[in-house]
Structures are given as C-alpha cells and as structure tokens.
C-alpha positions in Angstrom: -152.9 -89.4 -53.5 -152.9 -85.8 -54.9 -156.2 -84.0 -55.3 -157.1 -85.0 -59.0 -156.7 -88.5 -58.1 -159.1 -87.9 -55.4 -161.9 -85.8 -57.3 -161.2 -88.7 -60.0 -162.2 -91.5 -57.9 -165.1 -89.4 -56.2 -167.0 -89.4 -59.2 -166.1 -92.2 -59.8 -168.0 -93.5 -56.9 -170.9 -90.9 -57.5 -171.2 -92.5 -61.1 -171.0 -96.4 -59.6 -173.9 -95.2 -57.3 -176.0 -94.2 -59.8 -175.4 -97.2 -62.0 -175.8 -99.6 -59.6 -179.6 -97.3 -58.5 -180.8 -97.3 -61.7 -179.5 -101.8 -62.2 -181.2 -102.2 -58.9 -184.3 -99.8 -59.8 -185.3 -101.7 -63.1 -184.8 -105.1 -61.0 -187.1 -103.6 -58.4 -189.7 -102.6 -61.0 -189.3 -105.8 -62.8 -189.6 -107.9 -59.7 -193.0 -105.8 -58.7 -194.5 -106.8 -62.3 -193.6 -110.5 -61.5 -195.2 -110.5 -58.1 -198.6 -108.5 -59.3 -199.2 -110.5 -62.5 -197.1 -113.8 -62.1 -197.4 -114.5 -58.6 -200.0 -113.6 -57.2 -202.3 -115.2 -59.9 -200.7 -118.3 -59.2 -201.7 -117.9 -55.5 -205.3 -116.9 -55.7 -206.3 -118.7 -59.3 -204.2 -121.6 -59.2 -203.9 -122.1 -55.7 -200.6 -122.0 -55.6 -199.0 -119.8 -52.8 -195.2 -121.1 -53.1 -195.0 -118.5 -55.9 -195.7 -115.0 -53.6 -193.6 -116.7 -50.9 -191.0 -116.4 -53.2 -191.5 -113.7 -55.0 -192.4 -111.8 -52.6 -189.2 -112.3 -50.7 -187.1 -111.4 -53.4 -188.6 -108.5 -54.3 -188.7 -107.2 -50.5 -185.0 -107.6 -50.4 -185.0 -105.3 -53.7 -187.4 -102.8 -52.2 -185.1 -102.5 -49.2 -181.7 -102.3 -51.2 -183.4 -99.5 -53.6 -184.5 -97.7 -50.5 -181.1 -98.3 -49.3 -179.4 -96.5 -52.8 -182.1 -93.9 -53.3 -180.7 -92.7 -50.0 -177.2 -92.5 -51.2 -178.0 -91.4 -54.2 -180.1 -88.5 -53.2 -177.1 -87.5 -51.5 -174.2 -88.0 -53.7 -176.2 -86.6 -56.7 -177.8 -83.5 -54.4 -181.8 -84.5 -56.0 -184.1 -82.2 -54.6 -186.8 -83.7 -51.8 -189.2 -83.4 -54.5 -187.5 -86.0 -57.1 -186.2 -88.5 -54.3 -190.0 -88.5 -53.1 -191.2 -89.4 -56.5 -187.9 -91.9 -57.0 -189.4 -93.6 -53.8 -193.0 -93.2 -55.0 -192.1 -94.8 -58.6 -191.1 -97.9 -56.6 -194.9 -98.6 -55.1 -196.6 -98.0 -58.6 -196.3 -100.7 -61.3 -194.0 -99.4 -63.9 -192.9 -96.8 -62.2 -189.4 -97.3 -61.9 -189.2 -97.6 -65.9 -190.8 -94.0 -65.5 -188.1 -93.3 -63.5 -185.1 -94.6 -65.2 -185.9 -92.8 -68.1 -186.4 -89.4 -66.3 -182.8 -90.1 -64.8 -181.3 -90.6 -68.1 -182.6 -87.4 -69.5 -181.6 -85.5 -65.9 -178.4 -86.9 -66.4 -178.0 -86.2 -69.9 -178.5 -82.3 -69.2 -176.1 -82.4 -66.5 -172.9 -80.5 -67.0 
C-alpha cells in the first residue's frame, strides 16, 4: 500500500468514527428521553417496572458504547479536554447530546 492509500483509508477511519459517535450519541440522547419520560412513569404511576428494566438496560449499554467512542474520538479528532468533558457531560443531561451533535456539525463544518 503506498502512502496515499494509507492517509486515504486513515481518514477514512477518522470519518467512520465520528459518524458512528454522533449515530450512537443521538441513540444515547434519545434512549435517556425514553427512560426519564416513558419509563419511568410507567414504573412509579402505572406500576409498571418491566419498562425501566428494559429501558434502562438498553440505554446503559448505549451509555457505555458512547463512552467507549467519545474516547476514540477524542483521540482521532485531537478535541481539547474541555469539549470531550462537555461531550461526556451532554450525555448525563436530557437533550444534551442533541446540544452536542449540533455543536459537532458546526466544529466540523469549520474544519479545514
């Protein structure tokens, strides 16, 4: 493979990362809306505690694979400390990641 090929499929991969973060990100965010104003009304009005059991589990496996990508992605994008902190904070605050995604976008945008 000559050195092009090998830049090429580097950002390639740095690109994949991202897209994947940001797929993963929204399904975090949208998960953490389900289990705060689906779920857990289900379980404390209706009496019905299947629903966090659930929810909650799918949404802890999304937690962990977004903390998982935030890592790599902090990485292979070089974010400061500051903006990985706040990618991980947007992931504990209702609608954060939406906050988030769209603050990527625009970083992304002004990249070169």
């Amino acid at each position: 493979m000559n050195l092009t090929a090998g830049i090429g499929v580097y950002y390639l991969a740095l690109m994949d990362s991202l897209k994947i973060f940001r797929a993963v990100s929204l399904a975090e965010g949208i998960s953490l809306l389900v289990l705060l104003f689906v779920a857990m009304p289900l379980k404390y009005i209706l009496e019905i505690p299947m629903a966090v059991k659930v929810v909650g589990w799918m949404h802890g496996l999304l937690f962990i694979l977004y903390a998982a990508l935030l890592l790599i992605v902090w990485i292979n994008r070089r974010w400061t400390f500051l903006f990985a902190a706040g990618a991980f904070a947007a992931s504990l605050i209702p609608f954060g990641t939406f906050v988030l995604d769209r603050q990527i976008r625009k970083k992304e945008a002004l990249a070169p």
